[in-house]
C-alpha positions in Angstrom: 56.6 12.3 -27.5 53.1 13.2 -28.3 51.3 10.9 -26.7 53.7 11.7 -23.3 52.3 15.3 -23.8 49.0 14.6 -24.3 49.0 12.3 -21.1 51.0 15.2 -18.9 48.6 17.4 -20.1 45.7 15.8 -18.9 47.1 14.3 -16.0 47.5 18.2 -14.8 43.8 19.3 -15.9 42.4 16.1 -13.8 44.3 16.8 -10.8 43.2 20.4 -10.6 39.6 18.9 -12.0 39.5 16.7 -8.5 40.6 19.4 -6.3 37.8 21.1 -7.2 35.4 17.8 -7.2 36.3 17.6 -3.4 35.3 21.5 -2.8 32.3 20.4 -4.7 31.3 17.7 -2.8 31.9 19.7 0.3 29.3 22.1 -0.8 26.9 19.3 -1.3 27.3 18.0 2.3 27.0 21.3 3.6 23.8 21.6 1.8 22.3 19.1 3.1 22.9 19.4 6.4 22.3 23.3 6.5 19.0 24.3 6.1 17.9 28.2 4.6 15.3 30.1 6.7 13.0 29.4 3.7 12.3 27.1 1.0 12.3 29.5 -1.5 15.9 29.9 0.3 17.3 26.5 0.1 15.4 25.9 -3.9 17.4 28.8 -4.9 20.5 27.7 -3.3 20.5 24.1 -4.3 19.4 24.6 -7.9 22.5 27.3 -8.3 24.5 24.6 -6.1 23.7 22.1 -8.8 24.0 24.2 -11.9 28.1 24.6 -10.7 28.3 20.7 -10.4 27.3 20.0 -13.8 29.0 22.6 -14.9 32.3 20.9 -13.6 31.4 17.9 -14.8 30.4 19.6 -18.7 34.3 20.7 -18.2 35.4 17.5 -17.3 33.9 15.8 -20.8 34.9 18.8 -22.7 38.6 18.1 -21.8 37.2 14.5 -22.5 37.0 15.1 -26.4 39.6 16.7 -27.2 41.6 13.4 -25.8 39.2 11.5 -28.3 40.1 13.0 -31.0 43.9 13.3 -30.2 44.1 9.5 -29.5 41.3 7.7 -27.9 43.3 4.7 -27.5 44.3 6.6 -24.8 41.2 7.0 -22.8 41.0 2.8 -22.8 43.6 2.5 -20.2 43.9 6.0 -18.9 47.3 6.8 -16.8 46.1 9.5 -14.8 43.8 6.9 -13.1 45.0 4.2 -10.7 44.3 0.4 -11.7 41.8 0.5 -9.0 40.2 3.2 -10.8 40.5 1.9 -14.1 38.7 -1.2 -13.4 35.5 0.6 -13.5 35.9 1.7 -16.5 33.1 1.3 -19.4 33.6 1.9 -22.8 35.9 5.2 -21.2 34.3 5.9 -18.5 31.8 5.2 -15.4 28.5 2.5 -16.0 25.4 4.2 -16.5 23.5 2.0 -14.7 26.0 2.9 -11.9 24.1 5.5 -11.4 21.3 4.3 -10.5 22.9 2.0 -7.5 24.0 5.1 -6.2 20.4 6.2 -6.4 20.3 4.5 -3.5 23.0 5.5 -1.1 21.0 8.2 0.5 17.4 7.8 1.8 16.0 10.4 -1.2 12.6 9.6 0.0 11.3 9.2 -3.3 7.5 9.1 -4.3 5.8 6.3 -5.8 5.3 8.5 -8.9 9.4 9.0 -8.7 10.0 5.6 -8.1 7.9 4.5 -11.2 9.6 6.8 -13.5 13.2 5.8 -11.9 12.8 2.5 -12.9 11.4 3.0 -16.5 14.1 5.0 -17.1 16.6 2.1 -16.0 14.6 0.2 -18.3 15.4 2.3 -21.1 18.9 2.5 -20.6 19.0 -1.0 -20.2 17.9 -1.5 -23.8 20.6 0.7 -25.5 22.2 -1.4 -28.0 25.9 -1.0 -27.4 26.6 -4.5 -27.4 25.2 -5.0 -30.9 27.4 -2.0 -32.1 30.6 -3.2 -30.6 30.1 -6.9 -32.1 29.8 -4.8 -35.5 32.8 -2.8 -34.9 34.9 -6.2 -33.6 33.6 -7.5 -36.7 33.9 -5.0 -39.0 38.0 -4.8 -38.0 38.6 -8.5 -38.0 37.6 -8.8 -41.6 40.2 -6.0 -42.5 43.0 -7.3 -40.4 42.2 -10.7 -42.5 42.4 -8.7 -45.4 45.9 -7.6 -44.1 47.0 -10.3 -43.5 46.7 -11.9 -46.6 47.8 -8.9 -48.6 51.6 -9.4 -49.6 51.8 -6.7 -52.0 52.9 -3.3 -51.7 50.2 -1.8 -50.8 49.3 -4.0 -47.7 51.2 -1.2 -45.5 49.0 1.4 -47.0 46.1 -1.2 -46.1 47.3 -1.5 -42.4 47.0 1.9 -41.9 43.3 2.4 -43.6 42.6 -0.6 -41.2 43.7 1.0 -38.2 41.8 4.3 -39.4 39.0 2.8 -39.6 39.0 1.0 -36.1 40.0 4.3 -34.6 37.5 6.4 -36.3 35.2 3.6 -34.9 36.7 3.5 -31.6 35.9 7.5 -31.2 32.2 6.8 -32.2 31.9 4.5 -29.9 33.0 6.6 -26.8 31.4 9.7 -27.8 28.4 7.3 -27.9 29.0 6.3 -24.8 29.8 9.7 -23.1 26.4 10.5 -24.5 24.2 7.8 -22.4 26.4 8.8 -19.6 25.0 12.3 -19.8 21.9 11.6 -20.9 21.4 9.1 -17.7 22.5 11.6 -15.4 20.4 14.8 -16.7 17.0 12.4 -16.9 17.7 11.4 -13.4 18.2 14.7 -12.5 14.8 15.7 -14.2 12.9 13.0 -11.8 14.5 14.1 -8.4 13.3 17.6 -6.3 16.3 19.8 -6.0 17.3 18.7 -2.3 17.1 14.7 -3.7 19.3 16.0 -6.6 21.6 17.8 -4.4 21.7 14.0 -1.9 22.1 12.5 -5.2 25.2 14.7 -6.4 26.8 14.1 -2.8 26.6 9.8 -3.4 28.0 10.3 -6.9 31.0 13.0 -5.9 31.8 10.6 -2.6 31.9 7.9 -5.0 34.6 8.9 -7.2 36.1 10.5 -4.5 36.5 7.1 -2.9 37.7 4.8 -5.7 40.2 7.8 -6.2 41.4 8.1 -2.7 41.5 3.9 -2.1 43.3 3.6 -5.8 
């Protein structure tokens, strides 16, 4: 019963969360293809622009946590998203390396100075070590399930549950982990782009999920 709550819960906050994603990515379009009478004009309108769209997104992950620490089993095979949208899931969430595909679904006109710093940064993300932490975690539980399993006496219910504890506890590291290179990509990226690229940028990533939710 819970868990049902929980789900209707955030199935209602996402919804309303979307509707506002598509005003959102209206915005962005608009402000790309409307041009200020300045470019102090347009600066000021696309940083402000981009301030609410993170800002969205900051409520989106805040909404995100407390789901972790509720039951972040949950978030591994979320309801409120289609199949089609769950199979891009990673680790709870999108790829960060996503990102930087998307990079490339408007002509941002980037420098060579931008393109350099891009692509280090890709590098960098590249060498996060998540797959060495979820072979410890996989690891780590297998040895206390085996310890479970083995245990006949009366405490091996009590057991079960410090198992499971400790894979959930684990579980929520490792999405909080991940929700942290997500943000991390995205506010590095942001850092290299000019505010119109950011603004382009924003548009690809909004149309994306826009997309997979609309086709799923």
């Amino acid at each position: 019963m819970a868990e049902n709550s929980i789900v209707r819960s955030f199935e209602n906050f996402f919804q309303g969360w979307m509707n506002r994603q598509e005003q959102y990515h209206q915005e962005l379009i608009q402000a790309i293809t409307t041009h200020g009478t300045s470019f102090e004009e347009n600066e000021i309108r696309n940083k402000e622009l981009i301030t609410r769209v993170l800002n969205h997104y900051i409520e989106y992950y805040t909404a995100k946590a407390r789901i972790i620490q509720e039951d972040v089993f949950l978030l591994f095979c979320p309801l409120w998203f289609s199949s089609f949208e769950r199979f891009y899931l990673w680790l709870a969430g999108f790829r960060p390396l996503l990102a930087f595909r998307l990079l490339s679904t408007y002509d941002l006109e980037l420098t060579e100075d931008q393109s350099q710093r891009i692509n280090s940064l890709q590098e960098e993300i590249k060498r996060e070590k998540f797959g060495e932490f979820s072979f410890l975690l996989f690891h780590t539980v297998i040895i206390q399930l085996q310890k479970t399993t083995f245990n006949y006496d009366v405490g091996r219910d009590l057991h079960l549950d410090f198992t499971i504890d400790i894979f959930r506890t684990s579980m929520e590291a490792l999405v909080e982990s991940a929700d942290y290179l997500r943000g991390k990509t995205l506010a590095k990226i942001l850092e290299i782009l000019s505010s119109s690229q950011a603004v382009k940028f924003l548009a690809a990533v909004t149309q994306f999920q826009l997309s997979i939710r609309r086709y799923g």
